[in-house]
LUMVEX-798953 format. One line per 10 residues: number of its first residue (from 1); for each residue x, z, y of N, C-alpha, C. Coordinates in steps of 0.001 Angstrom, whole numbers. Example, Ala and Ser with C-alpha at 12.3 -4.5 7.8 and 13.67 -1.06 7.14 Angstrom:
1> 13190 7800 -5690 12300 7800 -4500 13200 7800 -3300  12850 7080 -2250 13670 7140 -1060 12900 7870 30
% end
This chain:
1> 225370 31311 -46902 224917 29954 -46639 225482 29028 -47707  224574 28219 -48569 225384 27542 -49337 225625 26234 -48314  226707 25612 -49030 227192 24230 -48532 226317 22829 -49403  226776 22090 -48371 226049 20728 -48459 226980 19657 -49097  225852 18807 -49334 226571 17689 -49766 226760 16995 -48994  228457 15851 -48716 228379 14700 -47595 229035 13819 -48625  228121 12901 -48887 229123 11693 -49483 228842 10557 -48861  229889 9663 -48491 229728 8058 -47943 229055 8373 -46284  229634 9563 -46130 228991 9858 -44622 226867 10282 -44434  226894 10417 -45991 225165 10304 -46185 225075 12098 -46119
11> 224193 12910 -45900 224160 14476 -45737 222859 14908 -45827  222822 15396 -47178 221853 15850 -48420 221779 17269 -48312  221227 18106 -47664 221174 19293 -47600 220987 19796 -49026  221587 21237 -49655 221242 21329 -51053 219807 21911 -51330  219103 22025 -50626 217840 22335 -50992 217249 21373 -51050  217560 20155 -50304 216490 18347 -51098 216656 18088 -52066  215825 17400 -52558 215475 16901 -53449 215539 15490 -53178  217031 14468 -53791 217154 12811 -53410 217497 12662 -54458  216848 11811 -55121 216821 11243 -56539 217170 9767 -56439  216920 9146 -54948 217564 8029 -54925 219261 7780 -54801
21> 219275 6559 -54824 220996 6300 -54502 220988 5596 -53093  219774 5044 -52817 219725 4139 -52076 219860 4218 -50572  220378 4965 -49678 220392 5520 -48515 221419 5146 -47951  221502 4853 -46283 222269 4178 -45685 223202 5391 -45171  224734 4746 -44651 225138 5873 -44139 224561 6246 -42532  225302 7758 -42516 224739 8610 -41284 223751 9053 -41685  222855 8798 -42719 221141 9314 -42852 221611 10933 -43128  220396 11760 -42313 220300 13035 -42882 219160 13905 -43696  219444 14051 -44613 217543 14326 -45326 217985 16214 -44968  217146 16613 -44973 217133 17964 -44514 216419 19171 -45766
31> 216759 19978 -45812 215761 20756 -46543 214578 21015 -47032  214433 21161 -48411 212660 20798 -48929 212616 19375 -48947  212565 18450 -48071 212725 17244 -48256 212907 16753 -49752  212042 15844 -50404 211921 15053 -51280 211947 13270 -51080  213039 12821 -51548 213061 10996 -51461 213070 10761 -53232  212323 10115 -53694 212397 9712 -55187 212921 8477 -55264  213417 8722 -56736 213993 7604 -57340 213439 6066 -56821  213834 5481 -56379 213412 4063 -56226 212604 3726 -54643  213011 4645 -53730 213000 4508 -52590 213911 4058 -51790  213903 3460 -50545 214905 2580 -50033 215230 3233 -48587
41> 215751 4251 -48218 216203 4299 -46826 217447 3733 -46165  217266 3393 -44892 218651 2513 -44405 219660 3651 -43832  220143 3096 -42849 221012 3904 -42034 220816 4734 -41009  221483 5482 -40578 221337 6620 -39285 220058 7380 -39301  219272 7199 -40368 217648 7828 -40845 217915 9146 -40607  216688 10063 -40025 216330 11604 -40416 215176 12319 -40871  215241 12511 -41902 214344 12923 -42859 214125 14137 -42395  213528 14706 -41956 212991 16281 -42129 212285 17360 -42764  212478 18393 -42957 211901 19296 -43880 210804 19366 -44309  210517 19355 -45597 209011 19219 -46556 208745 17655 -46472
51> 209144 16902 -45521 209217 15320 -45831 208829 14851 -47097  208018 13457 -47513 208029 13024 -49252 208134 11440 -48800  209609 11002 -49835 209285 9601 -49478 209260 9067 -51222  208438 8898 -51598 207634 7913 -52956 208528 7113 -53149  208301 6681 -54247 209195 5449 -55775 208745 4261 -54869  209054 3373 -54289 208425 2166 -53638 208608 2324 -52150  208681 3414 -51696 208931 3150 -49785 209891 2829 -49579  209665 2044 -48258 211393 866 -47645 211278 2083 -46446  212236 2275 -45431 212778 2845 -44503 213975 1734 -43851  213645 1362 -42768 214711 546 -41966 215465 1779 -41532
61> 216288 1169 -40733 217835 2396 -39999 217263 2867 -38862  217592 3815 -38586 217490 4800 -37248 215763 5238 -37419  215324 5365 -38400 213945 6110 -38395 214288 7382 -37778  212910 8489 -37815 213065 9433 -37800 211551 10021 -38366  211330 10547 -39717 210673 11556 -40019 210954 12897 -39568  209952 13110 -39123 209544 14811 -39069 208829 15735 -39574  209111 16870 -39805 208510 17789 -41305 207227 17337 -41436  207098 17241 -42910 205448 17144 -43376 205029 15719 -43420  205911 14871 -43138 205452 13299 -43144 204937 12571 -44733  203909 11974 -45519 204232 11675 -46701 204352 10300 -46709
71> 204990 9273 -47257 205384 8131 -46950 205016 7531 -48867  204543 7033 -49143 203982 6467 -50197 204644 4947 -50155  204422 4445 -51934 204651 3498 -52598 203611 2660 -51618  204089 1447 -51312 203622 417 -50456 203724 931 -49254  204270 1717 -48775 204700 1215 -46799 206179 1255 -46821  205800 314 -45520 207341 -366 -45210 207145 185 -43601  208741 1215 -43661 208672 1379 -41808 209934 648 -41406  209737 89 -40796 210572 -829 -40095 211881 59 -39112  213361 -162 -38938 213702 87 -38065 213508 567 -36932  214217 1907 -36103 213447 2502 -34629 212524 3138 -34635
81> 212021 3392 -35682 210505 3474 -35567 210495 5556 -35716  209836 6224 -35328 209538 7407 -34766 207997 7821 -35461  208413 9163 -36449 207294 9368 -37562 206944 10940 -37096  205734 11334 -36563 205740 12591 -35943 205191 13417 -36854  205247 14816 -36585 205441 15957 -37870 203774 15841 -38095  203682 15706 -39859 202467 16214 -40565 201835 14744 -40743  202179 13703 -40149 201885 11807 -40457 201939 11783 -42074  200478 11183 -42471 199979 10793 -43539 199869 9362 -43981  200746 8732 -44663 200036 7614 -44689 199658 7359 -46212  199014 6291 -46445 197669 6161 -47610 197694 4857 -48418
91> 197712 4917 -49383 198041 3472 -50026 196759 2872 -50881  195741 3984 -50953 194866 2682 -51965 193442 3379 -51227  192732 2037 -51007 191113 2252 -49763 190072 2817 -50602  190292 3064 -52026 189204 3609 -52826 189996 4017 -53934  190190 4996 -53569 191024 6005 -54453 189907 6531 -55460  190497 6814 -56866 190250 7577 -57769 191009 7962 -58528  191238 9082 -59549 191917 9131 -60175 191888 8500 -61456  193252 8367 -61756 193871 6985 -62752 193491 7412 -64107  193548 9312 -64796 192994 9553 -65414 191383 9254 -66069  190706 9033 -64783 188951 8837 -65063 188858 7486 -65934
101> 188433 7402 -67029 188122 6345 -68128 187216 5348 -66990  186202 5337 -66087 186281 4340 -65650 187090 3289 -64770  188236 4426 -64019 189067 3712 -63216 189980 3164 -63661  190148 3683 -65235 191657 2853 -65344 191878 1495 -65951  190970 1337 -65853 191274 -546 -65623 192166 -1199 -64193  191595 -376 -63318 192186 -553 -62055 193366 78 -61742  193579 819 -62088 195034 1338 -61977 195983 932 -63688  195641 -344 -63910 196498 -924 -64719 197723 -1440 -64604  197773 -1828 -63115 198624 -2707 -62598 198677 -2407 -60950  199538 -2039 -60347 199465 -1644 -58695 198672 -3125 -58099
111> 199043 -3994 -58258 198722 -5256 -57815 196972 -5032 -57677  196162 -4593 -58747 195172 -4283 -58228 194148 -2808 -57404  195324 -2453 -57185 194789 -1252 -56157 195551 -638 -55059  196955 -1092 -55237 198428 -670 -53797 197862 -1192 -52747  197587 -820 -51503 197287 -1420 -49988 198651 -1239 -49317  198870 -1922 -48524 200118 -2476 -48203 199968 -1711 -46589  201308 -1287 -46424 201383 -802 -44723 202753 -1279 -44361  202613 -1599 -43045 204008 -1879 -42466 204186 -1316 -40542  205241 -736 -40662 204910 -116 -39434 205939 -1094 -38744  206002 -1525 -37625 206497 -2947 -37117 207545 -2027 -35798
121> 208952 -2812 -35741 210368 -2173 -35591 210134 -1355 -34115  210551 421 -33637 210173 470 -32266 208754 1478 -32280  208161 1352 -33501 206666 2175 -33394 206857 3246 -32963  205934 4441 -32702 205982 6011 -32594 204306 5871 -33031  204637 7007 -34091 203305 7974 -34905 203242 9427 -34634  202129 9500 -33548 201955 11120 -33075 201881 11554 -34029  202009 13129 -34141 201817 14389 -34911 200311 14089 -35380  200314 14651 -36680 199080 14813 -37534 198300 13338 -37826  198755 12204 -37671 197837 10597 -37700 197664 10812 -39137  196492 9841 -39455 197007 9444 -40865 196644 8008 -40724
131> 197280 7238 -41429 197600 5705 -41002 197347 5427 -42637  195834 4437 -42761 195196 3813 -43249 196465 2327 -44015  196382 1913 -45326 196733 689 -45517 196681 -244 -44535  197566 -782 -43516 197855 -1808 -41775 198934 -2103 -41702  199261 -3025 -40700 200245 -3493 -39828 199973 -2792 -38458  201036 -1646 -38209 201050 -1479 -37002 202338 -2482 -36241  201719 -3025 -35297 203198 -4194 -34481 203747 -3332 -33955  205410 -4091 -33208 206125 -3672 -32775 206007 -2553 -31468  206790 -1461 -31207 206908 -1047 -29779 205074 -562 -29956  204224 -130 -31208 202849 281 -30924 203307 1787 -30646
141> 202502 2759 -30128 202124 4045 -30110 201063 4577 -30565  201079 5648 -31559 199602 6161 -32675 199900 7310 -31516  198616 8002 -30311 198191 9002 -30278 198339 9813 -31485  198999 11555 -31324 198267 12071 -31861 197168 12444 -32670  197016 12941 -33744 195692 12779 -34303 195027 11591 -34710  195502 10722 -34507 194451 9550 -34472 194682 8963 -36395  193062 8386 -36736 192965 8034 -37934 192971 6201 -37467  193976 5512 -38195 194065 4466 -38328 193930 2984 -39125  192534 2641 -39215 191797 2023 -39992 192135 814 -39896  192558 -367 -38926 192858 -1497 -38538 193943 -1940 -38533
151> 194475 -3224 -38141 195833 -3677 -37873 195772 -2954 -36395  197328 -3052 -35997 197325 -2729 -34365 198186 -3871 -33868  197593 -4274 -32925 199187 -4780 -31844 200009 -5010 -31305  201421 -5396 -30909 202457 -4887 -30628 202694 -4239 -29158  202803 -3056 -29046 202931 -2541 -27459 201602 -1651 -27498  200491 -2077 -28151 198753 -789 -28087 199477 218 -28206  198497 1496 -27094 198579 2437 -27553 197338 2911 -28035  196687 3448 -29457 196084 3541 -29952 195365 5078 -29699  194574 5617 -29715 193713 6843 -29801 192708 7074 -30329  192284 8130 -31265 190791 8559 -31473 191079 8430 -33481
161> 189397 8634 -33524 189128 8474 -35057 188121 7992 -35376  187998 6538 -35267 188907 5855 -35973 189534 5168 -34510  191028 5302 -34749 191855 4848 -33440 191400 2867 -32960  191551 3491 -31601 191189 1857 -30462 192377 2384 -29316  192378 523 -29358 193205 466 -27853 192816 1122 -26652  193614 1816 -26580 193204 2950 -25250 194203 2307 -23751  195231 1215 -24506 196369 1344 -22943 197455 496 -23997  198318 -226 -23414 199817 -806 -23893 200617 75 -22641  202007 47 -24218 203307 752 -23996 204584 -97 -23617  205675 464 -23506 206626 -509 -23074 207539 -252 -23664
171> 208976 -1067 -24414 209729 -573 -25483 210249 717 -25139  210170 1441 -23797 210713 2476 -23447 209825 3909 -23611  208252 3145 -23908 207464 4603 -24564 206353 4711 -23375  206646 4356 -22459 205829 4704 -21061 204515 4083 -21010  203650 4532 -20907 202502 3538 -20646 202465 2532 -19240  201458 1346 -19922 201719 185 -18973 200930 404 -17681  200900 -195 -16431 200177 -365 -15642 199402 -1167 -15937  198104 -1410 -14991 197252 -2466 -14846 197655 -3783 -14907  199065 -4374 -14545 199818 -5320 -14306 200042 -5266 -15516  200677 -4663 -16250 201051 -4569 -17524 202899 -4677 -17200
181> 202768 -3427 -16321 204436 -3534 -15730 204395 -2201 -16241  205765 -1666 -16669 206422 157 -16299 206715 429 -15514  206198 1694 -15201 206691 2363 -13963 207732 2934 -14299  208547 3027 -15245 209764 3449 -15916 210812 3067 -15529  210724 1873 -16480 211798 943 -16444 211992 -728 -15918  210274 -745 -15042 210100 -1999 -14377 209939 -3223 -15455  210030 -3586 -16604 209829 -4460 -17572 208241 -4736 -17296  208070 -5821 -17394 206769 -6938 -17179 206440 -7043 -18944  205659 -6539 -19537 205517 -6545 -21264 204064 -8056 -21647  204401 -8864 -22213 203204 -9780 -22564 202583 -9110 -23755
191> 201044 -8875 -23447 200541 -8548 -24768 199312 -8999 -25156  198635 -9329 -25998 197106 -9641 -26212 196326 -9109 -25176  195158 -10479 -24828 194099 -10075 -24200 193084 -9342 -24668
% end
């Protein structure tokens, strides 16, 4: 078994690949795992195996990726937030490649082709989503599977392809009642009509 790296309380398994400096303590990136140069993770983060976090992604503290997640230049995941194994997310709505003599005018400058994502503090992203350039709000839930084309709301729980409000959640994960109460943890949640 080879040994690992722990510095500043940060724990770099030696099979990742972290090219950044930028990582909070407690974070654990795990094996296969790739974070590049100029990525930003916070604290108590867990990166998991085959993970990719891109030159440009922010990571608040206490995330959690799970294997297979790819996290690209322009998204921002906010704190709390819960990334389920094989989550795709996508940064430009009309992709081409930068090589093709007609596109590269457009890929001159990110400013004209980066789409911006922000996953809002508290989220959970089922297994396999792929999450479209959005604002998902706070405390949202991505079903499984679901392709995510829109902004979402804070507390939706989202489903399908292309994902819709199916139900609101409660910061505790539970789906809401009709009241828009938990049967969980009893919290009364205000959310869009």
């Amino acid at each position: 078994m080879q040994s690992t790296s722990k510095t500043d309380e940060v724990f770099i398994h030696p099979m990742a690949l972290v090219e950044t400096s930028e990582i909070g303590k407690g974070t654990k990136v795990w094996a296969f795992a790739q974070v590049m140069s100029g990525a930003c993770i916070g604290s108590n983060c867990n990166i998991a195996g085959h993970a990719f976090v891109e030159t440009g992604a922010l990571l608040g503290s206490r995330v959690t990726l799970k294997n297979q997640v790819m996290v690209w230049n322009g998204v921002t995941i906010e704190d709390d937030v819960f990334v389920g194994p094989g989550v795709i997310f996508t940064n430009d709505l009309t992709p081409r490649s930068p090589r093709t003599p007609a596109a590269a005018e457009r890929y001159s400058t990110p400013a004209k082709w980066l789409g911006r994502t922000r996953i809002g503090r508290g989220a959970s992203i089922g297994a396999g989503s792929v999450i479209l350039p959005v604002n998902v709000g706070t405390h949202a839930m991505i079903a499984a599977g679901s392709v995510v084309t829109k902004d979402v709301p804070p507390h939706a729980l989202m489903k399908g392809n292309p994902a819709r409000v199916s139900g609101w959640v409660c910061f505790c994960g539970s789906k809401l009642d009709e009241h828009r109460a938990c049967p969980s943890c009893k919290k009364i949640i205000t959310v869009p009509e």
